[in-house]
Structure formats: C-alpha cells, structure tokens
N, C-alpha and C positions, 0 to 999 in steps of 0.2 A: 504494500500500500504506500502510497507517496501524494502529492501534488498533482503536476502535470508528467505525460509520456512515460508511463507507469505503465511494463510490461509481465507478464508470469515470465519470460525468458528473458528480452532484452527491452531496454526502455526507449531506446533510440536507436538507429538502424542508418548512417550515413549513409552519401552517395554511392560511394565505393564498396562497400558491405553489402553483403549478400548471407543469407540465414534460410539452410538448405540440411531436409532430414532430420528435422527437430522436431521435439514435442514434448508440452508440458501440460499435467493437469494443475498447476497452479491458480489459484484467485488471483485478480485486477482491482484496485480499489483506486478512488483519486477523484480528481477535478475534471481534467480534462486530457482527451489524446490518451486511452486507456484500453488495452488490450491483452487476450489470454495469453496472444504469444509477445508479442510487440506493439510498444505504446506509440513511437511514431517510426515512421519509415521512409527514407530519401532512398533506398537503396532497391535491392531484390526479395522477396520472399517466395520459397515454390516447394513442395513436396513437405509441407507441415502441418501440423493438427492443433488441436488446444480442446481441452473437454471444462477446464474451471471457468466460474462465477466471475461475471466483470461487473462492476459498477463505478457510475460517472457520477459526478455531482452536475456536472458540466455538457460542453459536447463532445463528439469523436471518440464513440465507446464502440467496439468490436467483439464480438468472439476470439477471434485471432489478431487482427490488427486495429487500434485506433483510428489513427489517420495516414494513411499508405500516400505519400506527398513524389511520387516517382510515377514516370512512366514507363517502368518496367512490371510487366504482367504478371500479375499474382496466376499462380498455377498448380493444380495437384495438392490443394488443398481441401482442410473441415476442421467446423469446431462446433461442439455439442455442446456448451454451455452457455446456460441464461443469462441475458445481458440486459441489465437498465442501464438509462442515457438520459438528458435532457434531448439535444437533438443532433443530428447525422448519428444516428444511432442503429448499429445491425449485427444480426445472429452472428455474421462473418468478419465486415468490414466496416465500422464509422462512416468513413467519407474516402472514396479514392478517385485515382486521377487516370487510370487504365485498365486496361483488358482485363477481365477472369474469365478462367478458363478453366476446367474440370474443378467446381468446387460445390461444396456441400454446409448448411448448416442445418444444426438439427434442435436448438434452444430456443426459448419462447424471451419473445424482442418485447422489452416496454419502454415507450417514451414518456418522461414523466411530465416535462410540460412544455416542449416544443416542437420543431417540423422534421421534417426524412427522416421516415424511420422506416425501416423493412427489416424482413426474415432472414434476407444475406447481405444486402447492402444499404444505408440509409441513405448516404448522396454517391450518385455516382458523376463526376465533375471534369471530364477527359477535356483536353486543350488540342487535342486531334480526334481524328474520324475513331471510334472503337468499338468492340464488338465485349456481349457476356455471352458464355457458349458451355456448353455441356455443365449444369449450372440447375442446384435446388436447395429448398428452404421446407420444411415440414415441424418449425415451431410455429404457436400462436403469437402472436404483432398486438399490441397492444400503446396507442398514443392518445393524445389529448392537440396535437396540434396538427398542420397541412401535413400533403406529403407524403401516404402513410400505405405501404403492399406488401403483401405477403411476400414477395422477393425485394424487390425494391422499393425504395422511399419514393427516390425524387431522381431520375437520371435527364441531364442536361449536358448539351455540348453547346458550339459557335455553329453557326448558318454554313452549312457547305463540309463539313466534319459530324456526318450523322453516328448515332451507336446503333448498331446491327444486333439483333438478340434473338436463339437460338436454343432449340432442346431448353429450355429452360421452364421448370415447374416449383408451383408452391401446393401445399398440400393443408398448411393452417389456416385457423380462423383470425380475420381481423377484424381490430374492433376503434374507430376512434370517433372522438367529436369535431375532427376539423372537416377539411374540403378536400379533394383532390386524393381520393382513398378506395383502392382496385384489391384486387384477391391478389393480382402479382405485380403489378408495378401503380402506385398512387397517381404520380404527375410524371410524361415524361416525352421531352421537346427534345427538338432534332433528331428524331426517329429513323432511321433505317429501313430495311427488313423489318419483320418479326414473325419467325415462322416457329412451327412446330413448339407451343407455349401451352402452358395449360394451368388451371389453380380449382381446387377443392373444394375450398373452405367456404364459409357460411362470411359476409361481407356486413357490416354494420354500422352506420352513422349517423344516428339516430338519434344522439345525445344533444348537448343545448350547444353543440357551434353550428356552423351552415348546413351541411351534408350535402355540399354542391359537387359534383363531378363524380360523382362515384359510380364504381362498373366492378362484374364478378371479375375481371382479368385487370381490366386498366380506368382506374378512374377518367381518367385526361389524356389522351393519347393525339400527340401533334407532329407528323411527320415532317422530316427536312424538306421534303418537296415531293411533287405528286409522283415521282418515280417509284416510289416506295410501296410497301402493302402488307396487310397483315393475313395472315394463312394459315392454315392448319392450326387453331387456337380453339380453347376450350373451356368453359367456364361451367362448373357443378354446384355451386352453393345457393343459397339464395340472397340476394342482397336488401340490405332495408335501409332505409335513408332518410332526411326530413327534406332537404331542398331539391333543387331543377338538374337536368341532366344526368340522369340517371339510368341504367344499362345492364341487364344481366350478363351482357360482358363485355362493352365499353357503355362507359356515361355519357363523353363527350370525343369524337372520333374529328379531327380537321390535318385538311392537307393534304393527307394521302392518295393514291392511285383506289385501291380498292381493298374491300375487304369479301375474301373468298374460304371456300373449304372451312368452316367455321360456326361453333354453335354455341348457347349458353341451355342448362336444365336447369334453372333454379327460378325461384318466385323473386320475385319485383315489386318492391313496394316503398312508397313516399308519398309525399305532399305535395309535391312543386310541379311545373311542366317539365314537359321535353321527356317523356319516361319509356322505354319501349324494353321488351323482352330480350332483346340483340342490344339494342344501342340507343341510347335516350334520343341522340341529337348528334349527326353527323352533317356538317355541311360541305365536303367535298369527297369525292369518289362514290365508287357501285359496292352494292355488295353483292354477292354471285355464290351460288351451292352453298349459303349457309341456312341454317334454322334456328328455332327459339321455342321450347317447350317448357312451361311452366304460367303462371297465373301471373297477371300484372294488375298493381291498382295504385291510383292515384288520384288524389282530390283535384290533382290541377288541370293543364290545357295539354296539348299534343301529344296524345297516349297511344299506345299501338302494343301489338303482339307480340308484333318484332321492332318496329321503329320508330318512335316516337315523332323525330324531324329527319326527310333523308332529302339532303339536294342533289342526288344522283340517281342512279340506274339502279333497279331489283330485279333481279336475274336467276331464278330457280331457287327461289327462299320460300320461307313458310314458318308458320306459325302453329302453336297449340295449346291453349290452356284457357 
C-alpha cells in the first residue's frame, strides 16, 4: 500500500523496462495509478497475470496495471481480482494508450464516484489508429458516473486513427446511474470495425442520473467514418434505463456504414424516446440480417421492435416481442 503508482510487483515501469513472465497475487492499495501487477507503466508489459485486490482512492486502478502511459501492446495477459477506483477504472487496465491483445479479466469493477469504468478497460486513450482483439471480461461493472461496459468504459482516439475491436466478449452485469452505459463498451468514438462482439449480462441505468445512451453491447457507438461497420454482435440481457436513446444492443449508433449479421434477446425498457429492441436511434447507415426478440416499453416518443429512429436502409431484419 502506498500513495501514488502503487504496484503488487512493480510501482513504476520506465520506458526502457519491460516486465515479462511475472505474476503476483499480491493487494494494491493507494490514491492513484494503482495496480495488481504494476502501478504505472512507460514501458512493456506481456505474458503476466495478477489475481489480488486493488483499490484506489483516486483514478487509474487496474487489475494488472494502473495506468499503462506507453505504446507498447499489452499482450498475453489476466487478472482475476476485484478492483475499486474513482474513475478510469478496470478489471484489467485503468487507463491505456495501446493495443490489447489476448487478454482476460475475471473481477467484479466498481467505480465509486466517477467516469470509464469497465470489466477490462476503463479508458482506452490511443494517440494512433489501434485495435482490442482476442479480449474478455466476465466480472460484474458497477459505477455511479458516464462511461460505464462491461468490457470497456470509455474508448477514444483522434479523427483519422480509428480503434478496431474484435473476438471481444463480456459476460457480466452492469449496473450505473450515469449516461453513456453498454453491456460491452459505455461511450466509444472513433470506431473502426467491430466485428464478432458479444455481452451477456443484464444492463441497468435506472438510478437518479440520466440513463441517456444506453444499449445491451454499446451505449454510444460513433464511428471514425462511414467506412466502418459493426457485424456479427450480440446482445443477451435485458436492458433498463430512465432516459432517450436507448437499445437492446446499441442506444445511440452514428457515422457508420452499417450494421449487419446482428441481434439483441433481451427486454427494453425506459422513459424517454428514441427506444427500439436493436437500436434506440441511429442516424447514419443500414442495418441488414439483423433481429431483435424481446419486449420493448417506453413512456416516451419513437418506439419500435427493432428501431426506434433509423435514417437509413432495413434490409432483412425483424422483430418479436
């Protein structure tokens, strides 16, 4: 236990340093940049684990790393221990700035009263194009502020440098009172791809903050441009919400090309408009061979089976419930 950059193995991880083959069940205690394996990181981390208890007073609380400040790709990694944070807070990762790639958490994420929090990453913050790939989370997410998926919090790049996201599932329940809150990713701009995704769990925003944007896979999903598309994705829980935009498996869909091969099975339920069994409210692209079974209700305006607002093309979809 310490302050800041408080690791179970190393507290700090320079450029040059690389931390390879390791593994510790150690506790993380501290303020900030607090991690099972490693509290902060300029360097490499790859083929490590961490199974101890982190906790933050502060932000950038991880399973394995704090705040990974490098872009070098986290790889061949997991950490199975329960992690509280303020905010960029995750099963796996706080806050990073690059790729992951074969990794796993398996600890139940709380954010105690701030934004990005997710089941393996709370922010993911890349300064180039990057991708999460072979990649899952099956603890329960639990915050009080934006931001908030069962795999990720909050993933954000620069216009022209999209994150591509792949094989990637979450399997627990979230639960928060802010906005911008998905079964696998919360809020998350400059999009890629996003193929073969899927999430679980039961989706919940129902408490006294907004409960705007919410969807069983992605709350907020905003593509780097319409090149892009989301495919083969999946959404099983049911989601419940108070405000507009809302999605058994996106809430709020813009930018992209289309969304194809794609389904949500869970019930849909809020207050606000824009509410559909698929997608509350997409205003650019098609959706094509997807469905939406389950029950949708809402006191408010633009309600649908499958889509609540679509400014594009429906192409072999359907509905039931």
């Amino acid at each position: 236990s310490g302050n800041d950059r408080i690791g179970g193995l190393v507290g700090t991880i320079e450029a040059s340093g690389t931390v390879t083959g390791a593994t510790t069940t150690a506790t993380a205690s501290g303020s900030q940049s607090i991690g099972g394996l490693v509290g902060q990181s300029s360097g490499a981390v790859n083929n490590a684990s961490a199974s101890g208890t982190v906790t933050a007073t502060d932000q950038y609380a991880g399973g394995l790393i704090g705040d990974h400040q490098s872009s070098m790709p986290v790889t061949d990694v997991n950490a199975s221990g329960s992690v509280t944070g303020e905010s960029s807070t995750g099963g796996l990762i706080g806050r990073i700035e690059a790729n992951v790639i074969n990794a796993s958490a398996g600890g139940d994420v709380n954010g105690t009263s701030g934004n990005r929090v997710g089941g393996l990453i709370g922010a993911h913050r890349p300064n180039q194009a990057a991708k999460i790939t072979n990649v899952s989370a099956s603890g329960d997410v639990s915050a009080s502020g934006n931001g908030v998926g069962g795999l990720v919090g909050h993933a954000k790049s620069s216009s022209g440098n999209p994150i591509t996201v792949s094989n990637a599932h979450a399997s627990g329940a979230v639960n928060a009172t802010g906005e911008k809150v998905g079964g696998l990713v919360g809020q998350f701009q400059n999009a890629g791809n996003v193929t073969d995704v899927s999430a679980k769990g039961d989706v919940n925003a129902s408490g006294p903050g907004d409960g705007d944007r919410v969807g069983g896979l992605v709350g907020n999903l905003h593509h780097d441009s319409a090149d892009y598309i989301l495919a083969n994705a999946s959404a099983t829980g049911d989601v419940d919400a108070t405000g507009q935009r809302v999605g058994g498996l996106i809430g709020y869909n813009q930018n992209g090309d289309r969304v194809e091969t794609s389904y949500a099975r869970g019930d849909v339920s809020t207050d606000g408009n824009y509410v559909g069994g698929l997608i509350g409210d997409t205003n650019d692209g098609s959706i094509t061979d997807s469905y939406a079974r389950g029950d949708v209700n809402s006191s408010g305006d633009y309600v649908g089976g499958l889509v609540g607002e679509a400014n594009g093309d429906v192409t072999r979809a359907y509905a039931s419930g």
